[in-house]
N, C-alpha and C positions, 0 to 999 in steps of 0.2 A: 615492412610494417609501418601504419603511416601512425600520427600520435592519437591518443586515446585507443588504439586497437588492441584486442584481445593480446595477449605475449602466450606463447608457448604453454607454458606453466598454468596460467587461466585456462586456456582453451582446454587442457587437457582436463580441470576440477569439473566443465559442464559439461563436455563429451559423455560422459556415459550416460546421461539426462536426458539427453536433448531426445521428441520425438522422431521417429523415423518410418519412412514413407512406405502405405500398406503393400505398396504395387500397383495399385489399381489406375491412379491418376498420375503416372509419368515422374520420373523422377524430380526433388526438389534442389532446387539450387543450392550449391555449398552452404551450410550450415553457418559456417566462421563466418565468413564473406557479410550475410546476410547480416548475422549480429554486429559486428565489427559497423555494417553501416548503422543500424538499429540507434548502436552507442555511440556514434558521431551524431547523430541527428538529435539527441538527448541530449548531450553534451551542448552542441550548437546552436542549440533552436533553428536550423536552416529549414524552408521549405523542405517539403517531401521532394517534388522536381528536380530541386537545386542539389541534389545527393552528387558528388563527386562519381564519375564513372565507374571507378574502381570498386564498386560495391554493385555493380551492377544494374539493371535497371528499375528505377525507384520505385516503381510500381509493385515489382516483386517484395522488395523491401518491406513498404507499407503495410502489402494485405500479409506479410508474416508477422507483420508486428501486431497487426488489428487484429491475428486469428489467435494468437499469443494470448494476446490481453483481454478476449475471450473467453476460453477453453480452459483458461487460471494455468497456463504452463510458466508462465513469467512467475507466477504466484511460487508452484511448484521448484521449481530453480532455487527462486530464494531460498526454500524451504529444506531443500538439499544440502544448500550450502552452509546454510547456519549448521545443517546437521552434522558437516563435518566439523565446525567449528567446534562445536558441543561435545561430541568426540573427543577433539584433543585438548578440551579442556578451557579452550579460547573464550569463550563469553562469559561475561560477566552479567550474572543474575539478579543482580540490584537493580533496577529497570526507573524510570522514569515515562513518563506521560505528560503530553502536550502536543497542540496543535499551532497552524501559522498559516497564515491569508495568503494566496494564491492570486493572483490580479491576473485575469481573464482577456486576453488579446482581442480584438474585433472578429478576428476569425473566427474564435472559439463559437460564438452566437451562430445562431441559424440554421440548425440541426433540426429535421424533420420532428414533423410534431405527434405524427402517428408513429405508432411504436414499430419496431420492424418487424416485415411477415416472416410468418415459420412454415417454414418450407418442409411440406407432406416427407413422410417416411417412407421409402418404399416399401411394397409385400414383400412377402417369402418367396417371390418367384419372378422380385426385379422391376414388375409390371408400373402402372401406372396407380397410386393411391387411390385405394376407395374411398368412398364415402366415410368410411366408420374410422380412417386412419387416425390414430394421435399423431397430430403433429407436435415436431420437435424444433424449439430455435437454434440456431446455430449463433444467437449471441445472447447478454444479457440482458433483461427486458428493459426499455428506454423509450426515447419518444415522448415523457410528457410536460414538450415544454422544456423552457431553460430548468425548472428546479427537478423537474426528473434527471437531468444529465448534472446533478451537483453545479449549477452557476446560480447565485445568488445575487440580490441586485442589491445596488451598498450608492453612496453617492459619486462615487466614482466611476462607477458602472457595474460590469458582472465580474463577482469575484467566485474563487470556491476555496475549499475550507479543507488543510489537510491533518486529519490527525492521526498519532501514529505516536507507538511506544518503541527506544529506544534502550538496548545495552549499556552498560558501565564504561565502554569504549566506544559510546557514541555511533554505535551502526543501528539503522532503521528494523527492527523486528515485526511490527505488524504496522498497516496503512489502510485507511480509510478515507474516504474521499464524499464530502458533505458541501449543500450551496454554504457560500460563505458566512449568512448572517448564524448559519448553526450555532447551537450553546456547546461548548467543551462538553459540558457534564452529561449531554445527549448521546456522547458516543465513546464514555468512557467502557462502558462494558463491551459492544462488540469490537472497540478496540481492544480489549484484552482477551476477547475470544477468539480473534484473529491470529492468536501467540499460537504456534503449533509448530515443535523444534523435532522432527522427530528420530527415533534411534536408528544409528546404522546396523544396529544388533535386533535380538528379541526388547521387546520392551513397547507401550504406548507412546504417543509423542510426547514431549514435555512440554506443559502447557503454561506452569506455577511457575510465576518467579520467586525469587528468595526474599525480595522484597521491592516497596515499591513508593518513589517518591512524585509529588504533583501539587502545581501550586492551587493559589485560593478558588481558583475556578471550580474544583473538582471536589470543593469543600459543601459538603450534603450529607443529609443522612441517608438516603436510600443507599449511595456509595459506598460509605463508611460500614454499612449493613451487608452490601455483598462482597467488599475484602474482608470481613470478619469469615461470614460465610464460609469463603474459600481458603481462611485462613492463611491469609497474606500478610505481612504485619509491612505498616504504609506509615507513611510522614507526608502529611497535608495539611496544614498552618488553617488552624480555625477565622473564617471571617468575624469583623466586629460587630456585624451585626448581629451574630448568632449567639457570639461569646457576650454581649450585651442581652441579650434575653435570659440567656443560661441563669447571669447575673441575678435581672431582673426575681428567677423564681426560687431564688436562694436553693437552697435542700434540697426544694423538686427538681432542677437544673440540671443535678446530676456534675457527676466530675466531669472537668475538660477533656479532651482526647490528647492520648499522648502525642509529642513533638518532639522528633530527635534535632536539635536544631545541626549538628555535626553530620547526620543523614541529607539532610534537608542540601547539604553545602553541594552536594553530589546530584541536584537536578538540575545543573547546566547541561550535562551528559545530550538530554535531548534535544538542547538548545545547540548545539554542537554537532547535531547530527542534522536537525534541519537545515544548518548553515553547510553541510556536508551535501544534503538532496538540493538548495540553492545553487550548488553551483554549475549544476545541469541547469541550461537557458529555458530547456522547455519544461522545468520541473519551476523553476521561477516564476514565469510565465507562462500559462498555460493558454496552447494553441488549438488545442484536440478539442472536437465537437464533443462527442460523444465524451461521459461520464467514461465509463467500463475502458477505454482506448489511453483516458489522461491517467487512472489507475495502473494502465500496466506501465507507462513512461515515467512513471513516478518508482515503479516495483522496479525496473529493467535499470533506472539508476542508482537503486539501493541494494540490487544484485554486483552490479561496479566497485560499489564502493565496501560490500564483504566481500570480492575477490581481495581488493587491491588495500586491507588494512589486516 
């Protein structure tokens, strides 16, 4: 087993997970093998090419990871996995939120500009698609332009922007992936509708946290109104400028919003968890063209790091 490779014990939590092949298309190369490179190359940021033999031919590697990070099995994985966590009790549901700038390699640029075609369905009898077929993509829609694939142009060049709510033990729970000049407070709600822990028993997936901390960025009202909503109770440090108007209207201003500041001490959590997805090279820097592709190598390193904590 060479380092960074799945150990026994891992291998066996995604085993029951992992897709498996219809028949129809020839069987698929080892399963381990495949991820084992998947998670070197996350870990290394090395070219796709430059894949060490032992993982077989890079190419195979690639388009598993590209069909992965498609189809949301990488998504799915995580989502398994937390669930065992959830299970036995392992995560901590005081959550935190926040995002962190991605700096965009040369590579990353140049990714077609027309969206990718979707390849006809076939009929009920195999044939050739009619006219009237719906088609289906087999990825997710992209193509326009750098800020359709999340790059964002900054003075330094193309950046992208990741955010993502983490656990009380600092592991990535949901990820989102926006160009880089994005506002936080843009993607605060489908990042928390990305939460979905679900049971290994009867039951819905869990989606509420028990509570949830984030700094001035995320400090707004429309925010403050959908964690009331969903009855989240949150610690988000009011800005001065708002706490200056509040001011300004005496009486009609209304009270301040509560501030646990002992709460508050406990949103490094995600900052600890970002510095956790940094230390994959291509989670640091991002080399993936395509949006949907740097999503799943960002998901496939945060699947790592709830094995391996």
């Amino acid at each position: 087993m060479g380092r960074g490779d799945l150990t026994d014990a891992e291998w066996e939590r995604l085993r029951p997970f992992l897709p498996v092949s219809n028949g129809r298309c020839g069987r698929w190369r080892d399963h381990r093998q495949v991820i084992d490179g998947i998670l070197h190359r996350v870990r290394t940021g090395v070219q796709w090419r430059d894949l060490p033999e032992r993982f077989g031919p890079w190419k195979t590697v690639y388009e598993r990871h590209r069909l992965w990070s498609a189809d949301g099995t990488w998504e799915r994985l995580l989502q398994q996995v937390q669930a065992a966590a959830d299970a036995a009790g392992e995560i901590d549901w005081d959550i935190s939120v926040d995002s962190t700038i991605v700096r965009a390699h040369q590579h990353a640029a140049g990714a077609r500009t027309d969206a990718p075609p979707a390849p006809g369905v076939k009929g009920a009898e195999g044939g050739t698609p009619g006219r009237d077929t719906v088609a289906e993509s087999r990825r997710p829609p992209g193509g326009g332009g750098a800020g359709g694939e999340g790059l964002g142009r900054s003075r330094g060049g193309f950046t992208s922007k990741l955010h993502l709510s983490a656990d009380g033990r600092c592991r990535p729970l949901s990820l989102v992936i926006t160009p880089g000049q994005r506002a936080d407070c843009t993607q605060f709600k489908p990042v928390l509708e990305k939460i979905r822990v679900p049971r290994q028993g009867l039951g819905r997936p869990r989606k509420k946290p028990d509570s949830l901390a984030a700094d001035k960025a995320y400090s707004n009202g429309p925010i403050r109104e959908y964690l009331r909503r969903r009855g989240i109770r949150h610690t988000i440090p009011e800005k001065t400028d708002s706490q200056a108007a509040r001011l300004r209207k005496g009486s009609r201003g209304g009270r301040p919003p509560a501030f646990d500041e002992e709460r508050y001490k406990k949103r490094n959590t995600v900052e600890r968890a970002i510095n956790r997805l940094k230390q994959s090279r291509a989670v640091a820097t991002r080399y993936d063209k395509r949006g949907y592709v740097f999503l799943g190598t960002a998901t496939a390193a945060s699947v790592a790091i709830w094995l391996r904590t």
